[in-house]
C-alpha positions in Angstrom: -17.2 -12.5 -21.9 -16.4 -13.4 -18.6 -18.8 -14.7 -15.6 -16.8 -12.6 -13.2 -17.1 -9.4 -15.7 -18.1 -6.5 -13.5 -21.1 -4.6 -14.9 -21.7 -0.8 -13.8 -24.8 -1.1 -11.2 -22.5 -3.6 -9.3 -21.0 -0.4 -8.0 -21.6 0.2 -4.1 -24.2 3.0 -3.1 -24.2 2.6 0.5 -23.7 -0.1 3.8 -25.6 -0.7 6.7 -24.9 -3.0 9.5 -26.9 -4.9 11.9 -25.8 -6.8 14.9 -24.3 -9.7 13.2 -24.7 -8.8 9.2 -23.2 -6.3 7.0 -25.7 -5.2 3.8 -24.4 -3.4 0.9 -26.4 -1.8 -1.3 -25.8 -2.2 -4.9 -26.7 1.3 -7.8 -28.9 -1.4 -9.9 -31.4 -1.7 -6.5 -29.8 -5.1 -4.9 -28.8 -5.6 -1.9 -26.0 -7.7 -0.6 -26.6 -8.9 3.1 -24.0 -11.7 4.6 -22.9 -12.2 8.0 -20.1 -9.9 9.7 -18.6 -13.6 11.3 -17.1 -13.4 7.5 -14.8 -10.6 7.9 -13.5 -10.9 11.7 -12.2 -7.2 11.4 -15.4 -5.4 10.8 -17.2 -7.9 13.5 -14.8 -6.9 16.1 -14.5 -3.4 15.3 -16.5 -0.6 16.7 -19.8 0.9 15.5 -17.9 4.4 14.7 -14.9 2.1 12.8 -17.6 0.4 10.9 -19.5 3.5 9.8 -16.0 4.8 8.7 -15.9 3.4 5.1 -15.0 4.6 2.1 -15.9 3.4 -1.8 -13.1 3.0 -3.5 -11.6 0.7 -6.5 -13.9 2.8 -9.1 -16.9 1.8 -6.9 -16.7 -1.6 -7.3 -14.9 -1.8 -3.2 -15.3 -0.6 0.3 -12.5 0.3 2.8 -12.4 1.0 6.1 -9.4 3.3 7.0 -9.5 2.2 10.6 -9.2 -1.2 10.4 -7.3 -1.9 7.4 -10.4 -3.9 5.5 -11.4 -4.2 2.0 -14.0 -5.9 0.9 -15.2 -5.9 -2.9 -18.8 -6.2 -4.6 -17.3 -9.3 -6.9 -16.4 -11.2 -3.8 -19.7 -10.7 -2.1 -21.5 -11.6 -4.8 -19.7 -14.5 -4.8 -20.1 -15.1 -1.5 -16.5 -15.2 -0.7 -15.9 -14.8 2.5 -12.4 -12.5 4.1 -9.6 -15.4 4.1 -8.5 -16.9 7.1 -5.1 -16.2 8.5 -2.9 -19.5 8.7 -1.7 -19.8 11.7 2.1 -21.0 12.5 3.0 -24.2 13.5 4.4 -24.0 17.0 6.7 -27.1 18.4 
């Protein structure tokens, strides 16, 4: 058995956002909150992108069409934040 093994309430029920945090709400009663400075898309997007999300990856994810992001209830509960983008070394 794995540490990382997904168990059914780990599936997403709903989201909510606040100014600066992004809270998903787990079927087993948790709640997830983190800060939205950990996925740059959804912290720059607007409040009608944000509330565009869809569960997806047999409830265990979240998408939002709009602005291409996925985020899933492993990695929060990890407390992974979105990886950074390297940038290019220019001469």
């Amino acid at each position: 058995m794995s540490i990382s093994e997904i168990k059914p309430g780990e599936q997403v029920k709903d989201v909510n956002f606040t100014e600066d945090t992004v809270s998903v709400d787990l079927l087993d009663g948790r709640t997830i909150t983190v800060p939205l400075v950990w996925f740059p898309r959804l912290l720059h997007a607007t409040s009608i992108q944000r509330k565009n999300w869809k569960i997806c990856g047999g409830g265990y994810g979240l998408h939002w069409p709009d602005i291409d992001e996925d985020i899933s209830t492993e990695g929060l509960l990890r407390g992974a934040p979105a990886p950074r983008k390297i940038m290019p070394h220019v001469a």
